[in-house]
N, C-alpha and C positions, 0 to 999 in steps of 0.2 A: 467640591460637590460632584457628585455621580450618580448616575440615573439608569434605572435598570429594572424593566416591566414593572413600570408603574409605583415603582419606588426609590425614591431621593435619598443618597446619605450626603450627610452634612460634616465634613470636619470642619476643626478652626485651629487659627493657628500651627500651620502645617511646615515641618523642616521638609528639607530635601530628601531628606530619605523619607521620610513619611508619603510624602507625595509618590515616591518611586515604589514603594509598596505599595499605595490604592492603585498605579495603571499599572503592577505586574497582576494582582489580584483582581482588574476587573474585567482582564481574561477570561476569569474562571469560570466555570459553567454551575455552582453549585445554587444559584437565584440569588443568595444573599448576599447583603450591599458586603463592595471590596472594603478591606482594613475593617480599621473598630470606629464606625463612625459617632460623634458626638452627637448628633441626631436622626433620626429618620422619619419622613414623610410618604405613607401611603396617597395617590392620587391616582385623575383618570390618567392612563399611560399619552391620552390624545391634550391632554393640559394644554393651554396656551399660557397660564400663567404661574409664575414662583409657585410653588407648595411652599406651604408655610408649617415649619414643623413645630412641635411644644419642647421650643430651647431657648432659651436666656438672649431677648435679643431680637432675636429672628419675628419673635411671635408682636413685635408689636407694631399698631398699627393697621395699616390698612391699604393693599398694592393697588390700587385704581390704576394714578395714571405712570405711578413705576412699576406694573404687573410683568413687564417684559422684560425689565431690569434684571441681569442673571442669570435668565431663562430662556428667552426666544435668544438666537445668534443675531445681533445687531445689525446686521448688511443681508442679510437673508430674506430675500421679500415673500418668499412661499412662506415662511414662519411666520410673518406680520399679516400676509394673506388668512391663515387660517385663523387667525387671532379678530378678522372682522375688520382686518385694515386696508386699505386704498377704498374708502367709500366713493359714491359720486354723489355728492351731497347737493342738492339745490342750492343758490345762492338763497333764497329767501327763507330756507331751513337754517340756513348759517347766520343770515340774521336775528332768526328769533329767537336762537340759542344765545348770539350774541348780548340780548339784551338784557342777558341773566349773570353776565359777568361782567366782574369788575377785575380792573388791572392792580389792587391793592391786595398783598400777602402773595404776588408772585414776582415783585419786584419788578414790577409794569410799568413803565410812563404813563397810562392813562390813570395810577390811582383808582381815584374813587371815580372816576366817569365812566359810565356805560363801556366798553368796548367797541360795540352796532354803534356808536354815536360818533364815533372816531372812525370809526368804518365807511358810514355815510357821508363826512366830511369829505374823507378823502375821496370817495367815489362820485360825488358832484363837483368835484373839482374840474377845469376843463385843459389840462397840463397833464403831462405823463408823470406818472406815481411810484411812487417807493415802496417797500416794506422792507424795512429791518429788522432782522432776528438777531437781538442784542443777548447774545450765548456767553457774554465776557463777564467776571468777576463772580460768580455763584458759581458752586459746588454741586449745586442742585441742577444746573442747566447744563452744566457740563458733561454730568452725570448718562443726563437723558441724550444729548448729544453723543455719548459714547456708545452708551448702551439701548436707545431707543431711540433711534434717529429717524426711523420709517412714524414714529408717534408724532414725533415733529413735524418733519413734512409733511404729514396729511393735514398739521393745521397748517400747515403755507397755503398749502395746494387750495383747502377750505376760502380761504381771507384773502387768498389773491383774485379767488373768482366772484366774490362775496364785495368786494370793497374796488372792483377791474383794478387791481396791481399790473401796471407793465413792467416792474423789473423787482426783483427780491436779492436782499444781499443778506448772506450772517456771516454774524460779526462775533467773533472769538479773539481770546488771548495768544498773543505766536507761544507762551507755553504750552497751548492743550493741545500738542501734538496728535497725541491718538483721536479723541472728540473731532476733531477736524480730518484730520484720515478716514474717519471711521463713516465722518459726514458725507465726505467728497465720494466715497463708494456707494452709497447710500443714495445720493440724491440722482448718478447715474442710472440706478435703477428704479427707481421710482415712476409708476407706472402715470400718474395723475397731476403731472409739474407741468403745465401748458406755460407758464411763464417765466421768462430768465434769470437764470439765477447764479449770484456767484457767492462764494467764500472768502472774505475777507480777515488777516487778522491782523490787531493794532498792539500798541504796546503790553506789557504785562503791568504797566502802574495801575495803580487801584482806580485813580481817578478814570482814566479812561473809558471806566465802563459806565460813568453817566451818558446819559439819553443824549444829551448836546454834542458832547467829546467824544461817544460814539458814532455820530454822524463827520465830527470832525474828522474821525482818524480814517474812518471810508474816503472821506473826501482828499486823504493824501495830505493834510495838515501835519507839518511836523512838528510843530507848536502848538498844541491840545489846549484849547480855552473853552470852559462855559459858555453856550449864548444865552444873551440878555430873550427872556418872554416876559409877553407879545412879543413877536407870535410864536404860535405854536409850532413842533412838527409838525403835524397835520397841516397847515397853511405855507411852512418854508422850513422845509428838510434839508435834504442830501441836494447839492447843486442846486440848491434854493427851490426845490418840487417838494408838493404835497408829501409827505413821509408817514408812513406808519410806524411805530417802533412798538414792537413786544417779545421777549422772554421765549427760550423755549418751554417754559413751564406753564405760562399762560399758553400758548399753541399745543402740546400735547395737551392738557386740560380740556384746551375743546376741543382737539380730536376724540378725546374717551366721550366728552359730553355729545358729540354729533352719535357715538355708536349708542348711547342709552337714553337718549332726547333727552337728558338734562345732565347739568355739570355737575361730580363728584362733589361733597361737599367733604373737603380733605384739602391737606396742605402739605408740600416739601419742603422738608425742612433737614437743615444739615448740622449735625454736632460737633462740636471740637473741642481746642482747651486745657481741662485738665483730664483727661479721660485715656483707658486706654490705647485707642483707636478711635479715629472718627469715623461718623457713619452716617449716610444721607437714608432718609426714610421718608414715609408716609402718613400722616396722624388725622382721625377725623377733625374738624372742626371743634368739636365740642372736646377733644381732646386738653392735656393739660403737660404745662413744663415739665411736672412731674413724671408723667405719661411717658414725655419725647425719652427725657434719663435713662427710661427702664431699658432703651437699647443697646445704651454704653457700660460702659466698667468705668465708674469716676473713681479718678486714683485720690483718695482719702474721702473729706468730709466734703459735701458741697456746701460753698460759703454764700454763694452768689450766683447767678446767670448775667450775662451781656447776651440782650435777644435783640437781635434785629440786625448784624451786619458788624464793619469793623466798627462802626461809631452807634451801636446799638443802645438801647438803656439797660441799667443794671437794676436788679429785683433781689431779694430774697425769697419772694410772695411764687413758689414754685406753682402753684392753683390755678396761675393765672389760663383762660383758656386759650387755642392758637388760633383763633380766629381774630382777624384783620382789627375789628373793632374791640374784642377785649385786650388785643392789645396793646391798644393807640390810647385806649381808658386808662389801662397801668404805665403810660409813658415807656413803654417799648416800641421796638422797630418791628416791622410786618415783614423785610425783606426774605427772611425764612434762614436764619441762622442762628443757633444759640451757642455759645462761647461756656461752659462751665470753668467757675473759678472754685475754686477749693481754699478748704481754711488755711492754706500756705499762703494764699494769695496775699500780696497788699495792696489796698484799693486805692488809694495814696498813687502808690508806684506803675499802677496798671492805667489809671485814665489818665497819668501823667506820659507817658508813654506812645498815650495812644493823642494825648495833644501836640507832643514833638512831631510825633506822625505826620499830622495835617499840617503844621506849620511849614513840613516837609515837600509834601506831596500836593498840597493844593495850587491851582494851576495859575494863577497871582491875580487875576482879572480883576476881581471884584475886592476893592479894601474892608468889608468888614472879615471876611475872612482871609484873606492872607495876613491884615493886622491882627485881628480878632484874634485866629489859632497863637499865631507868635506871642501875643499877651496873655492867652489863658496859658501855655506854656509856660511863662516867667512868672504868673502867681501861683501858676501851682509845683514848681520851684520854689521859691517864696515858702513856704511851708513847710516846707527842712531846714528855711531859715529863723524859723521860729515867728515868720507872719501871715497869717493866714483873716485873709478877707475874703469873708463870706457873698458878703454887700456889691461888694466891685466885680467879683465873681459873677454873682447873680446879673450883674444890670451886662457887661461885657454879652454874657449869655444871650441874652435877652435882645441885644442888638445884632447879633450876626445869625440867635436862630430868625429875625423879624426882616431884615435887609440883605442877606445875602442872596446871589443870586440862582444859584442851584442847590440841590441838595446837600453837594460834598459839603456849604459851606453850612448848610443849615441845620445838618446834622452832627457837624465836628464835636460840638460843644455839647452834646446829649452827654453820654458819657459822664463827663465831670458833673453834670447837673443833677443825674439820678443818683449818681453815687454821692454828693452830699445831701441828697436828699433822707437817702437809707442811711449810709455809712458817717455821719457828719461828726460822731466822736471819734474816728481813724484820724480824721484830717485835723482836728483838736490836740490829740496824744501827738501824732506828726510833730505839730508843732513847738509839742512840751518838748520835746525828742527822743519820744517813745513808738515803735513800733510796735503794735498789736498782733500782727501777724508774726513778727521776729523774724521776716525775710530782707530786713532794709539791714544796711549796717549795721552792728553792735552799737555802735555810738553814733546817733547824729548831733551833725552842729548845730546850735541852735544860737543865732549872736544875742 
């Protein structure tokens, strides 16, 4: 990308010489964008956000609270300054913003509660308080983390004075090097951080990034377990203090909603898969699966989506829309990820894989899921051996999503359950010892 009196060229996919041609050419004094760029974007030259040009990709969607993604220099506080950011927002403005979000579809501990109601909790509490910026396991947090970190902080800066926060921590994966680099210069200069705050980062296992085992790993636990609720965060966090935990996604969200007194009604969401490239975006609410596609290149046909995370549900029904509730109606996940499978795929091999996974990674506490995963593992194994139980499938399911005790354990088995729900003659033919996709062995055994 390159920018010059008020106009943006866009390449993609750019070699080394290519790149070394646009900055010999953007020397040049003749106006027009350097190289042959694949797009251009006329705008105001004083822009605080992306231009968005008409190219395959780029055009979809809608930059609310990624507007700065790409565009403003991340650690720049005069760039986030003209952009309308370091507000000084009243605490009683932050509540009644507050009470128009919910922590579901940004991958929030609060879910479906109020946010202002978890805010209040903790701010009548009479013990020194927490708030966690849980920045671990999303692509979408990471994102903003990297590249919009002053969006972030100003929702700290909001919710700490909003909810009296005496101490802020966020919490990352030790792989997102830069996001945390990018962070720590960032929160240096940030004009409106009255209370302390540190950067922590915990393992790179998936588990970790639950709400519980992220308070663990702050807490210097080298052994990550689920806690049992009751209670809550709110009631007994970090060193057993009142805790807030939310998302940088929800915190930038209400940063943008403090500058235009009500919240974007939009969601980030991250692509992967079978696709060319992945690619974190922006989509209105009323937006659709379909919609999210049009930013990628899916390498073949699309067979299927996995929306909501590594243990998301699986759809064919691309229509569905991204908001929170329609997609909790089609038994998908809100966390803001969709997985594209392509007709390569085998659905068979793919939620069997991702049952290994759990039986793997989940953190032993709780027996219906650490049994539970290991058993849906060996039934759906079992079905390359020519036995496939639907029945015992189903009720197994049904016990570890009803009693286990956090998400990892109650979402493992989503997966296998939406894909027999759609796909339920794969795992039939499996059985015969037929592959329908033709990516399983040439011959399975079947006793």
């Amino acid at each position: 990308m390159a920018t010059r009196r008020g106009r943006t060229a866009f390449y993609t996919r750019c070699s080394p010489e290519r790149i070394e041609e646009i900055i010999e050419r953007a020397g040049e004094s003749d106006g027009g964008p350097p190289g042959t760029p694949d797009a251009v974007a006329e705008h105001d030259p004083e822009a605080t956000r992306l231009p968005v040009p008409e190219a395959s990709g780029l055009s979809t969607g809608v930059r609310d609270v990624l507007g700065g993604c790409g565009w403003r220099r991340p650690a720049s506080p005069s760039d986030h300054e003209r952009a309308g950011g370091f507000p000084d927002t009243e605490p009683a403005t932050v509540l009644e913003i507050g009470r128009q979000l919910r922590g579901r579809g940004w991958g929030d501990a609060c879910h479906d509660e109020l946010v202002a109601d978890a805010w209040q909790t903790v701010r009548d509490a009479d013990e020194e308080t927490t708030l966690v910026v849980n920045g671990h396991g999303n692509d979408g947090d990471a994102v903003l983390l990297a590249s919009a970190p002053f969006e972030v902080l100003d929702g700290v800066a909001a919710v700490a004075r909003a909810a009296d926060i005496d101490r802020v921590v966020v919490y990352a994966s030790a792989d997102d090097e830069r996001p945390v680099e990018t962070l720590r210069t960032a929160v240096d200069d940030h004009p409106n951080l009255q209370t302390p705050l540190d950067v922590v980062t915990g393992p790179a296992d998936y588990r970790a990034a639950e709400p519980t085992m992220a308070v663990e790993a702050i807490e210097g636990n080298h052994r990550l377990e689920a806690r049992l609720r009751p209670p809550d965060l709110e009631d007994v966090g970090v060193h057993g203090r009142p805790t807030l935990v939310h998302t940088p996604r929800t915190l930038a969200n209400l940063s943008v909603a403090l500058r235009r007194k009500s919240p974007p009604a939009s969601r980030v969401l991250t692509l992967t898969g079978d696709v060319a490239a992945p690619a974190t975006i922006e989509l209105p609410e009323s937006g659709t699966i379909s919609e999210a596609l049009s930013a990628v290149s899916v390498e073949g046909t699309v067979k299927a989506a996995c929306v909501g995370g590594r243990f998301g549900g699986l759809t064919r029904d691309l229509d569905v829309a991204v908001d929170p509730h329609s997609l909790s109606q089609a038994e998908l996940g809100t966390d803001g990820t969709i997985k594209v499978l392509s007709a390569d795929r085998c659905i068979v091999g793919f939620v069997g894989r991702l049952a290994r996974f759990a039986s793997e990674e989940n953190c032993g506490r709780c027996v219906p899921c650490r049994e539970g995963t290991t058993q849906l593992t060996d039934l759906l194994r079992d079905v390359y051996d020519g036995e496939y139980a639907p029945d015992r499938i189903a009720e197994l399911v049904r016990v570890m999503e009803t009693s286990s005790i956090c998400a990892f354990g109650v979402q493992a088995a989503r997966p296998a359950r939406t894909a027999i729900d759609v796909f339920e003659a794969e795992f039939r033919a499996h059985a015969d010892g037929r592959c329908p996709a033709g990516s399983c062995d040439n011959a399975i055994e079947v006793s």
